[in-house]
C-alpha positions in Angstrom: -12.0 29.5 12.6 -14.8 27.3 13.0 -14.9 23.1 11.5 -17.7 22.6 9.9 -18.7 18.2 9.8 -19.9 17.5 6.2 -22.1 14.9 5.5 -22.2 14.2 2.4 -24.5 12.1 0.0 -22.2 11.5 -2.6 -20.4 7.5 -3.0 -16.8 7.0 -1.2 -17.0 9.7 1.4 -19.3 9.9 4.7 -18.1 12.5 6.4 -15.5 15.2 6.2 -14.5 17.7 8.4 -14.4 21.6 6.6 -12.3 24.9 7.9 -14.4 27.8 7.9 -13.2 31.2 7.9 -14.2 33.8 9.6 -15.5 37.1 7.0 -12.2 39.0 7.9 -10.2 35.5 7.4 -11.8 34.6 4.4 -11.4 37.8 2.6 -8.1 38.3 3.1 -7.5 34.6 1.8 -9.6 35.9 -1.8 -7.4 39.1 -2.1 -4.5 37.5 -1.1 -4.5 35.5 -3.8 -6.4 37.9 -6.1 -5.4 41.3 -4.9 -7.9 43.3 -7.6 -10.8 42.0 -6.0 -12.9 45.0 -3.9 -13.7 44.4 -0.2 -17.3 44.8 -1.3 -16.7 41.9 -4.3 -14.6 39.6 -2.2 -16.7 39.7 0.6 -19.6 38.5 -1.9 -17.5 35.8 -3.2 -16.2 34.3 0.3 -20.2 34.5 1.4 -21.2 32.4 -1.7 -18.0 30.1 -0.8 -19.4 29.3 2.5 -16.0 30.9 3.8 -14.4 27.5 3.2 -11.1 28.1 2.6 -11.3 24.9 -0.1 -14.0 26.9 -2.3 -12.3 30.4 -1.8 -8.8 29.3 -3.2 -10.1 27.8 -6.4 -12.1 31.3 -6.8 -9.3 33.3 -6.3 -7.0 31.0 -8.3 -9.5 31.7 -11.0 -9.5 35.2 -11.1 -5.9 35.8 -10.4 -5.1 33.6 -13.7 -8.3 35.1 -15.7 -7.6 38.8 -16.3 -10.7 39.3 -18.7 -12.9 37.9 -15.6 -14.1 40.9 -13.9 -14.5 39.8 -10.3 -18.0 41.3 -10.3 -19.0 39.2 -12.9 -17.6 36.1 -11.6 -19.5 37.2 -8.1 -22.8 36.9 -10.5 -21.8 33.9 -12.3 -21.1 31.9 -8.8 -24.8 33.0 -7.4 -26.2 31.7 -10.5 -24.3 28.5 -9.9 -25.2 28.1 -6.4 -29.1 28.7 -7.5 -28.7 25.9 -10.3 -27.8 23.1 -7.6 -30.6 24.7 -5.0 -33.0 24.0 -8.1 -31.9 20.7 -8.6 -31.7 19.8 -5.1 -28.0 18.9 -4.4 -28.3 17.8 -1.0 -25.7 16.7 0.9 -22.9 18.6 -1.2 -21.3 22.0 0.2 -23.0 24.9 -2.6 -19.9 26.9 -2.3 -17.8 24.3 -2.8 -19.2 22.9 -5.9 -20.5 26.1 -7.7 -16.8 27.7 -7.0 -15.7 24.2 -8.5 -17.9 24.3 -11.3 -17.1 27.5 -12.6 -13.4 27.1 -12.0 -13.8 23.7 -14.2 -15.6 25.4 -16.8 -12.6 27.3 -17.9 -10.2 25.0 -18.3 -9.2 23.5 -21.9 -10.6 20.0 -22.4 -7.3 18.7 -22.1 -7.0 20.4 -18.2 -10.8 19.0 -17.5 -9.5 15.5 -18.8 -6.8 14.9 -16.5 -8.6 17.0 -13.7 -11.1 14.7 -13.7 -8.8 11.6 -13.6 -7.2 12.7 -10.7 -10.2 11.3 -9.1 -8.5 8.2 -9.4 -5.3 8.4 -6.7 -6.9 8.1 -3.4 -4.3 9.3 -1.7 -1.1 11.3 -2.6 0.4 10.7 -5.5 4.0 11.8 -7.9 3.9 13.3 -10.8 5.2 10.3 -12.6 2.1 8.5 -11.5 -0.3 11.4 -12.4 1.4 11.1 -16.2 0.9 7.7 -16.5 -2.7 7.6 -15.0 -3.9 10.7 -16.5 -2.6 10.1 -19.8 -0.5 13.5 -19.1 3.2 13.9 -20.4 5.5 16.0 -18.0 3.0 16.6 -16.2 2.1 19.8 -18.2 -1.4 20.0 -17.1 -1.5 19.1 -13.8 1.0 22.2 -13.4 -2.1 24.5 -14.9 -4.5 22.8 -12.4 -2.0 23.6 -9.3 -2.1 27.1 -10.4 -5.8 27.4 -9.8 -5.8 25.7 -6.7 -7.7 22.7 -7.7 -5.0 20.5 -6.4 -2.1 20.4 -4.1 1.3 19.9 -3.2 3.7 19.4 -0.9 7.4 20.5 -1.5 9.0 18.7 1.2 7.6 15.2 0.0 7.4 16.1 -4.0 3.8 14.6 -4.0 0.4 16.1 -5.1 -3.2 15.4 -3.4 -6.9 16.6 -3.7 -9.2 17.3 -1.3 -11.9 14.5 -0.6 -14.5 17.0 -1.8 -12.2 17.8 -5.1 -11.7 14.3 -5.6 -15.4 13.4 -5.5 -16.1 16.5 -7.8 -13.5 15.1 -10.3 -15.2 11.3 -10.2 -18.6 13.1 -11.0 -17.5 14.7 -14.2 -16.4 10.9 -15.4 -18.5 8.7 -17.5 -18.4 5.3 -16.9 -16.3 4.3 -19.8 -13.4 7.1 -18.9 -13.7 6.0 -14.7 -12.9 2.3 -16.1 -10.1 3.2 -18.2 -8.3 5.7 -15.6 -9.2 3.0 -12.8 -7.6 0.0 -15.0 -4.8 2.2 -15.7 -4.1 3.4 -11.7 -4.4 -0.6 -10.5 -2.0 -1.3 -13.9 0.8 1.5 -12.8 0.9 0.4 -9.1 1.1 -2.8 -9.6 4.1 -1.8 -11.3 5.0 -0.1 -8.4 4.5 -3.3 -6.1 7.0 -5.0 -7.6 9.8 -2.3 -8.0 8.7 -2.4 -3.7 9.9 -6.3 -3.7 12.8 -6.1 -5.9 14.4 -3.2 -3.7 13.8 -5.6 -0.9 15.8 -8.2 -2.5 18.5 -6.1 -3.4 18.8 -6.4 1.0 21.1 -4.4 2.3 20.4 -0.2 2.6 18.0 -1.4 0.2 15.3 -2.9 2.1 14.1 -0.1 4.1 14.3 1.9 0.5 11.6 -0.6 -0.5 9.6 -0.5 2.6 9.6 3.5 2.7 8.8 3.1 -1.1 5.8 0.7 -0.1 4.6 2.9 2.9 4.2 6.2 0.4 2.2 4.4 -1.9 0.3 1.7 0.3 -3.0 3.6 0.0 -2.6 3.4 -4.0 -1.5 0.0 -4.1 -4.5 -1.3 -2.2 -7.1 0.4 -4.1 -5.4 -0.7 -7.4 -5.6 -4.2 -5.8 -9.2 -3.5 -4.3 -10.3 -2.2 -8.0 -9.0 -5.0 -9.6 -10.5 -8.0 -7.7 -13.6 -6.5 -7.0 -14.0 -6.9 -11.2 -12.3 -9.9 -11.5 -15.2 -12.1 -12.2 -16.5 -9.9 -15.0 -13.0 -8.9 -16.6 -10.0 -10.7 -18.5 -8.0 -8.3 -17.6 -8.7 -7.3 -14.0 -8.7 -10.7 -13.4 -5.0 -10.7 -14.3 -4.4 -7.7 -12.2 -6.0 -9.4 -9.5 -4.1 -12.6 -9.3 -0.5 -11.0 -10.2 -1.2 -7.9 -7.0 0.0 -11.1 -4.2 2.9 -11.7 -6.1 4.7 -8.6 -7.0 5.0 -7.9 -2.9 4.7 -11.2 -1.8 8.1 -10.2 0.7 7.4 -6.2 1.8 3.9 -7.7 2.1 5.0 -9.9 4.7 6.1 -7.5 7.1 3.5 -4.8 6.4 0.1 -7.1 6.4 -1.8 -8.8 9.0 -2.3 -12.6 8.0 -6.0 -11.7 7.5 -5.1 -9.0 5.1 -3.1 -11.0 3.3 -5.5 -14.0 2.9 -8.4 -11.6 1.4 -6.2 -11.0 -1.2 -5.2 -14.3 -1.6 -8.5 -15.4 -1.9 -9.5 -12.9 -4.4 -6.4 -13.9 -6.1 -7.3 -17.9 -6.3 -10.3 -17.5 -7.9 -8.8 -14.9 -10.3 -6.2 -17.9 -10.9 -9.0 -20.5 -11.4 -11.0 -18.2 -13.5 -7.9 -18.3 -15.7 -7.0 -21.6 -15.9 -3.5 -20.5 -14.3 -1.8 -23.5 -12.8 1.2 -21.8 -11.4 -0.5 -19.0 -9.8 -3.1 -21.4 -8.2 -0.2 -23.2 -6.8 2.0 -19.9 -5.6 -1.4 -18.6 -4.0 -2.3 -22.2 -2.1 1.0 -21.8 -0.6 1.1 -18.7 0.8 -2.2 -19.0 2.0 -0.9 -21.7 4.2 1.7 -19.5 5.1 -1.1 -16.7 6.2 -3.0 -19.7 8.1 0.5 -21.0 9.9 0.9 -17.3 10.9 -2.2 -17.1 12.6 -1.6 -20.7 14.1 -4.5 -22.6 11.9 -1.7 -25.1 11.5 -3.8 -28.1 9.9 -5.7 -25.6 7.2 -2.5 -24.5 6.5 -1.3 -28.2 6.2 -4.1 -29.0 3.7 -2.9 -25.9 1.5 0.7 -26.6 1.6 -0.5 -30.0 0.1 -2.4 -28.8 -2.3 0.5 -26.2 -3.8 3.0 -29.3 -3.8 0.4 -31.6 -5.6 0.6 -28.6 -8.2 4.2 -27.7 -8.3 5.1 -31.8 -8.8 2.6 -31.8 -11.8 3.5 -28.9 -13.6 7.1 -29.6 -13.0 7.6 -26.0 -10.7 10.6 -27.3 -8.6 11.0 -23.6 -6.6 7.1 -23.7 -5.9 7.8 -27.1 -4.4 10.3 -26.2 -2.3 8.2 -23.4 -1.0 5.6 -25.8 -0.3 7.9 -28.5 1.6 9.3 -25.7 3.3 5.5 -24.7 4.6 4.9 -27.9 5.3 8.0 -28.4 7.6 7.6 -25.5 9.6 3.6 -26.8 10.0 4.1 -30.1 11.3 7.3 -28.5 13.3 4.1 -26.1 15.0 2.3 -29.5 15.6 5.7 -31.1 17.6 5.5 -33.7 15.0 9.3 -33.3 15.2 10.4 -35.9 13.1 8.1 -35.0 9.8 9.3 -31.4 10.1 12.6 -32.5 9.6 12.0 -35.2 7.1 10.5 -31.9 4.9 12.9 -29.5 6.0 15.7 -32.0 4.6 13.7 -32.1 1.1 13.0 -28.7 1.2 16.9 -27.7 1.3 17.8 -30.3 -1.2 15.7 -29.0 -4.0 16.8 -25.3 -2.4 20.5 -26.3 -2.8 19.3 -28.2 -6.4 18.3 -25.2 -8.3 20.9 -23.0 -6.5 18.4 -20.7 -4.4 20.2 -19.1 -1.4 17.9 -17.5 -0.1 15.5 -20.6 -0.1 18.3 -22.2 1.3 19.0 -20.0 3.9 15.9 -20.3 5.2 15.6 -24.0 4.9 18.6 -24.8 7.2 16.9 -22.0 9.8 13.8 -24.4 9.5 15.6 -27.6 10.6 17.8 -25.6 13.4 14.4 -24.9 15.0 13.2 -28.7 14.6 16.3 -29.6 16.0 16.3 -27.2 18.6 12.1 -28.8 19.2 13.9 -32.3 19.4 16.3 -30.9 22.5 19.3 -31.3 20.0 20.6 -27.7 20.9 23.8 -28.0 19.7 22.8 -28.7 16.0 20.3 -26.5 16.0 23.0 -24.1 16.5 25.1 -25.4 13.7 22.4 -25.0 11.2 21.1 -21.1 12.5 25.0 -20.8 12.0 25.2 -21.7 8.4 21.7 -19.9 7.7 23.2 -16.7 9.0 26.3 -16.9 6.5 24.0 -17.3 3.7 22.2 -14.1 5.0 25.2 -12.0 5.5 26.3 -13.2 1.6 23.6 -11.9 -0.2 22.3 -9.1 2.2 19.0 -11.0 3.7 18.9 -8.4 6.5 15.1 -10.2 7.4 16.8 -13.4 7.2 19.5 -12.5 9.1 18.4 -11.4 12.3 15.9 -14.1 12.5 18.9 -16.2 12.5 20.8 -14.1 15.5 17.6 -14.2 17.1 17.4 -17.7 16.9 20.8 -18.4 17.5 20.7 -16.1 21.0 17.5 -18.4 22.7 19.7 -21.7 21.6 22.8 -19.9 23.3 20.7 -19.1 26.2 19.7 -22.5 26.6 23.3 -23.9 26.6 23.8 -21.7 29.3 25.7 -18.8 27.2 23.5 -15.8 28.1 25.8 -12.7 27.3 26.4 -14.2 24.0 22.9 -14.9 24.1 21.9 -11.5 24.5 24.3 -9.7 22.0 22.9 -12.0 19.1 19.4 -11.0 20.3 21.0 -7.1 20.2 22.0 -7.3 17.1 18.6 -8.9 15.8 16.9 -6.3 17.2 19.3 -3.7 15.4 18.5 -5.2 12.4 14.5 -5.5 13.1 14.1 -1.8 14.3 16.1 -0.6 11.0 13.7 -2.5 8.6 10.7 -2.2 11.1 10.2 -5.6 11.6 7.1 -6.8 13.4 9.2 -9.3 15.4 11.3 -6.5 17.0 8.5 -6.8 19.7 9.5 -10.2 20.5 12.8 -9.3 20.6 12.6 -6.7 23.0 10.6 -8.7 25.4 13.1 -11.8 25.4 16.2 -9.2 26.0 13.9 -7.7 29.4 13.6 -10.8 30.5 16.9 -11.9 30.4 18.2 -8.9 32.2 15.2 -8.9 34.8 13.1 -6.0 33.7 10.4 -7.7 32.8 
């Protein structure tokens, strides 16, 4: 079996690497698949393939499910084809593959073309339930017909369907522009959907969270274009606009342990202007903030500082008490960054009080967390302790897993520096239990601070 790199001229796809069979491989592939097919015939057919095994499935597919096709005449019908794109110069695009494509599209009803060719959509794999709502395509009915003929695929173990690059790209040429709009809007519209059934497993916490993270993982690469697709129309369109600015907050939490900071401010970025295109107050706000959250991760403290600001100015004049705790909270943990001590505590204390005001645990949680390590910065150990104490309570209460072992983990370095190491270590343990199980990107720290503390660093 030779691989074959494809370059091809077509949008979306540089380079792909293509299986070719050898004669004998490839023509027991055809009559494999379409056992009336002569040697003579299906060695014909696999030679005007290219002997990719791609073009040679959908051919056999073809034939097996078309029993007034003679295989002789298909032979003479895929020549034909293969002449028609040599006459209209079709560089850069595999003959077999698209003249076994085109004829295999040819024959399907127009309601197999139409959802065929909206498949081009899913960059990646996708359910079924997607494909119906994308394609327009109830139980799936059609995209069963189009696995019969080999023109996509799918994996049993995962229960998900995919096309090859070079399928996909002969799908998105069959759209017009109107139809590749209106599948595209309706793929970013679904998965953002999806998005936020990702977050609201998460805050289920428990079991839950790493449901909602798996969930995330699966469809990532659909999520992202549906996000992509959106913004990059935002300017031009009411309602990509919307999709744009709403993509940052149905994941704002799975996104925070699955994106880099830089990842996350592009699409906060995209997301403002959406915002301020649509004269959306709230959303401005919610984006200012965590942008300052993605600059404080990245330790651009004072542009963070200057967002945070800008969020609470917001929140106080359209009255959004949780989007001002959210923003006192950033602003805390900012200055706290700085060692200006004594203003992260002064916010961290406002922060909990509106927390504790409108009855947020989690919010709160996290707010006394915030002051245990001011504290802890102001060499008060022993409070700090007191408030990682109460934060971890509230996480155990309502499932925070996240939550939870930052608090252990932050409860283990004040232990260690009251001079408590074993208990030190087993909170660190147990924070690294919890990070591994929900694949935490601080499990890394954790690890390191345990090898140092037992000397194998």
């Amino acid at each position: 079996m030779l691989h074959l790199v494809y370059e091809s001229a077509l949008p979306g796809l540089k380079r792909v690497t293509l299986e070719q069979l050898s004669p004998v491989e490839a023509r027991s592939l055809l009559q494999g698949i379409a056992p009336r097919v002569s040697d003579d015939t299906a060695d014909r057919i696999c030679f005007l393939c290219g002997y990719l095994p791609l073009a040679i499935r959908a051919a056999g597919s073809l034939l097996d499910v078309t029993a007034d096709l003679a295989p002789e005449t298909y032979a003479e019908q895929l020549q034909d084809e293969r002449r028609r794109l040599e006459l209209i110069g079709a560089e850069g695009v595999d003959l077999g593959v698209e003249a076994s494509f085109g004829l295999s599209y040819a024959r399907l009803t127009p309601d197999a073309a139409r959802v065929f060719r909206r498949l081009a959509a899913f960059p990646a794999t996708f359910d079924a339930r997607a494909e119906e709502a994308v394609c327009e395509d109830p139980d799936h009915k059609h995209l069963s017909e189009l696995l019969r003929r080999n023109l996509v695929r799918y994996n049993e173990e995962t229960r998900r369907y995919s096309l090859h690059d070079l399928a996909r790209l002969f799908a998105d040429s069959r759209l017009s522009d109107d139809e590749r709009h209106a599948t595209r809007l309706r793929h970013a519209t679904y998965f953002l959907t999806v998005f936020q059934k990702c977050d609201e497993l998460y805050l289920k916490g428990g079991d839950a969270i790493k449901s909602g993270l798996a969930f995330f993982d699966a469809e990532r690469q659909n999520i992202e274009a549906g996000q992509s697709w959106a913004c990059q129309r935002s300017s031009g369109n009411e309602v990509a606009a919307q999709l744009c600015n709403q993509y940052p907050f149905a994941g704002v939490y799975v996104l925070m342990l699955r994106q880099h900071p830089r990842e996350v401010i592009s699409w906060l970025e995209a997301a403002l202007a959406a915002a301020r295109k649509l004269k959306d107050r709230a959303s401005e706000e919610g984006h200012s903030g965590n942008w300052g959250n993605a600059y404080r991760g990245l330790g651009e403290t004072r542009r963070a500082i200057e967002l945070y600001n800008q969020a609470l100015v917001i929140a106080r004049e359209i009255g959004d008490r949780r989007g001002e705790r959210n923003a006192l909270n950033g602003l805390g943990l900012a200055y706290g960054q700085l060692k200006e001590v004594r203003r992260a505590i002064e916010f961290g204390e406002q922060a909990l009080a509106v927390s504790r005001e409108i009855g947020d645990r989690r919010s709160e949680g996290s707010a006394l967390g915030n002051l245990g390590v001011a504290y802890k910065r102001l060499g008060e150990t022993r409070r700090a302790v007191e408030f990682y104490q109460q934060q971890l309570t509230i996480c155990r209460e309502i499932g925070d897993h996240h939550g939870e072992g930052i608090a252990l983990s932050n409860l283990g370095r004040a232990l260690d520096i009251l001079g408590e190491r074993a208990k030190a270590i087993a909170h660190v343990e147990a924070a690294l239990e919890i990070y591994e199980q929900i694949e935490s990107p601080y499990a890394e720290k954790a690890r390191a601070k345990l090898a140092e503390w037992r000397g194998e660093a």
